[in-house]
N, C-alpha and C positions, 0 to 999 in steps of 0.2 A: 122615517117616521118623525112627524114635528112633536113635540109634548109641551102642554101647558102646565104652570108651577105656581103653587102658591103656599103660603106657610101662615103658621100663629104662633105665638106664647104668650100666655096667656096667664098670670099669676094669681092662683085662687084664692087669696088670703093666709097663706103659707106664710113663712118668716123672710124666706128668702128663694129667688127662682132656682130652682134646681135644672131647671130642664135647659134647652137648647138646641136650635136646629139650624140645619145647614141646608141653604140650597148654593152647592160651592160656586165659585169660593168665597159668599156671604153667610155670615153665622148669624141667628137673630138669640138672644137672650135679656128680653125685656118684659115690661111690666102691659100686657094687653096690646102688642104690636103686632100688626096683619104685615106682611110681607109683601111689595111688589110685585105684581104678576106677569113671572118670566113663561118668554118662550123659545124652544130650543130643542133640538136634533141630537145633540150628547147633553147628559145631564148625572150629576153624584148628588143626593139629596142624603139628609139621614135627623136621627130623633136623639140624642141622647139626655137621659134622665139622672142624674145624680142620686146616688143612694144617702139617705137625711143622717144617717149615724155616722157618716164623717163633717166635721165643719168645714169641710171644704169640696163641699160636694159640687158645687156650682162653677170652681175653679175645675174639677175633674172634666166634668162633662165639658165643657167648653174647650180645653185643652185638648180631649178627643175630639172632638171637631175641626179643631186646625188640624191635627193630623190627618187626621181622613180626608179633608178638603188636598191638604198640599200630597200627601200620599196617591189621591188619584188625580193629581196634577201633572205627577213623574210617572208617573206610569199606567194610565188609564185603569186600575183595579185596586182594591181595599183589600189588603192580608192582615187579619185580626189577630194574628201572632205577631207582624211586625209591627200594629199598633200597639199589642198591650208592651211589648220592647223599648217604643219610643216615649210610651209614656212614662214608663219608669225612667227612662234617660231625660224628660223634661222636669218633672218634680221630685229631685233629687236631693231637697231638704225633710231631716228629719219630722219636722212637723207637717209635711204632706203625708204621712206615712197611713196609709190603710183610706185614701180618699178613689172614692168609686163610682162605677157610673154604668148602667146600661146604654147598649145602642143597636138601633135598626138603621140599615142602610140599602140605599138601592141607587143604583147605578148603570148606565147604558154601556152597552158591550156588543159591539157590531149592531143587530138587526132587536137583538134580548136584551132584559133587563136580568142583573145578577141581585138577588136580595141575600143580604147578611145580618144575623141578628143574634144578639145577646144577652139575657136578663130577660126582662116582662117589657118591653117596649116591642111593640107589635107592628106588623102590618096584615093588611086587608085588601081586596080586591075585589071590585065592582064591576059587574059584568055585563052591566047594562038593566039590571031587574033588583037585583040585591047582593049585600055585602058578602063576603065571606071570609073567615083568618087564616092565613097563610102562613101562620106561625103558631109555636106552643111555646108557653114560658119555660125558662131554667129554672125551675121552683121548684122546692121541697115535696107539697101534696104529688105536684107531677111527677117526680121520683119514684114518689112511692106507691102512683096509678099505675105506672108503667110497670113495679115489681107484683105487679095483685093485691097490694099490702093496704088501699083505700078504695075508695070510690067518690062520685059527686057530693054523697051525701055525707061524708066526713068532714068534720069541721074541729081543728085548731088553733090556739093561737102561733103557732110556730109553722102549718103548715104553708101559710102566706110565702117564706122566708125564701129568695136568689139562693141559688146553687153554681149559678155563673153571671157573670160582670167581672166588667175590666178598673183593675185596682193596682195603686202605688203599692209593689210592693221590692224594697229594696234586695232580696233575696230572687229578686227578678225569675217568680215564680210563673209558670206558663201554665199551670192545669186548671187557671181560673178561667181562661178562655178554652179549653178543651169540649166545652159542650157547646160551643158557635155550632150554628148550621147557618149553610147558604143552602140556593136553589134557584134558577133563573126560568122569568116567564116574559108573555110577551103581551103588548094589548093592542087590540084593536082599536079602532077610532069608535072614539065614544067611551069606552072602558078606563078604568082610576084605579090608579095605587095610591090608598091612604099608607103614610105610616106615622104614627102617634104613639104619647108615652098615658102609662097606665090614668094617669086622671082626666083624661079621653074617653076611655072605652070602658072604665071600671061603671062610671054612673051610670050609663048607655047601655050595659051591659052587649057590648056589640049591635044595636039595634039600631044602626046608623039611619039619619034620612034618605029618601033616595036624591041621585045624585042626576039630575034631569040635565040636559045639554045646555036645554036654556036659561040655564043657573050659574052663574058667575062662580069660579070656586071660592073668590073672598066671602061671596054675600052663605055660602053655602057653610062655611066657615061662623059665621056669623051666629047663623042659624043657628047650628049644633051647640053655639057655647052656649046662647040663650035658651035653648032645652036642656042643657045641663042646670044654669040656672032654676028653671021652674022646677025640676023635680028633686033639687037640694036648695029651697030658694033662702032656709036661716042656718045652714050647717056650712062650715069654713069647709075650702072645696082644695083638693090639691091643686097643685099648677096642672095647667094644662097647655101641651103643644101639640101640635100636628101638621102633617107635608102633602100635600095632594098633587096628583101625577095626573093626569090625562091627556090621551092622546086623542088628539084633532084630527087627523089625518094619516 
């Protein structure tokens, strides 16, 4: 299989980028930067999103990305226990302490693709007709859908709230990644794996455009942030990132 690659981030008026993406072993973390459009037979792409209630959330997420990149450098595959391990072994001063980060990742593995994910950073898959999400957040409300204890129509301010993300923490506590899920699928030519962090798909509310052949992924890219635009065109927007996967062939 060949696959085409292309990436964003995209900073919405936010303080500072929190997000960052990988297409290895290039990390992008900038202010409104389209990425280069790679093509390529093996491929490790991934999204990570810095949680805003540490000050150094930007440093997190970035930090997970060189891991993961050199991680599946050495060894063709992402183990999210031995990531959340290194990270604690790289920011290993007191003042990084509680600095956090969702991530989605996906990665080529013989003929499949292995997806991994953490927190509310998502991915999607296009089947040729329409999107679909191939993940569920580690969030609170989902907690407690999953217990019978809510429904769609409950609404919180706290049910928003991560149950899992990868965070500095010196007591090199592992149950923070204990709700990862992987799953491995495969695309056809013509078929896309988006994966993006929540101020992507929160405005959109998943209702992505379609993703036509004859559509460049940059320009397609383009697109979606200018619809996010118009339908929040005076309201400060989060950052937004996103990786798009298709296969050509």
């Amino acid at each position: 299989m060949t696959y085409q690659i292309q990436a964003v981030t995209w900073r919405g008026g936010m303080a500072h980028q929190q997000d960052a993406v990988l297409i290895a072993p290039k990390i992008y973390q900038h202010q409104g930067r389209i990425s280069r459009c790679y093509d390529a037979k093996q491929f490790c792409v991934a999204v990570a999103d810095g949680i805003s209630a540490s000050p150094y959330s930007s440093l997190a997420s970035r930090t997970l990305l060189q891991l993961t990149s050199a991680m599946y450098a050495d060894s063709g595959a992402v183990d999210f226990v031995e990531l959340q391990h290194q990270l604690n072994q790289a920011l290993t001063d007191d003042q990084h302490e509680g600095a956090s980060s969702t991530l989605v990742c996906a990665y080529s593995i013989g003929g499949e693709i292995a997806l991994k994910h953490l927190g509310d950073s998502r991915a999607y898959h296009y089947d040729g007709a329409s999107w679909a999400c191939l993940t569920q957040d580690h969030s609170f409300i989902n907690e407690l859908k999953a217990d019978g204890a809510a429904s769609d129509d409950d609404y919180a301010s706290c049910y928003g709230a991560l149950m899992g993300y990868f965070v500095v923490d010196r007591m090199a506590d592992m149950s923070a990644v204990e709700l990862a899920s992987h799953q491995t699928l495969s695309l056809k030519s013509g078929e896309c794996l988006l994966l993006c962090s929540d101020g992507f798909y929160e405005v959109l509310h998943g209702q992505f455009l379609p993703m036509d052949e004859a559509i460049s992924l940059k320009q397609w890219l383009i697109d979606s942030i200018d619809q996010i635009k118009q339908i929040k065109p005076k309201q400060q927007l989060d950052n937004i990132s996103a990786v798009l996967v298709r296969c050509i062939q």
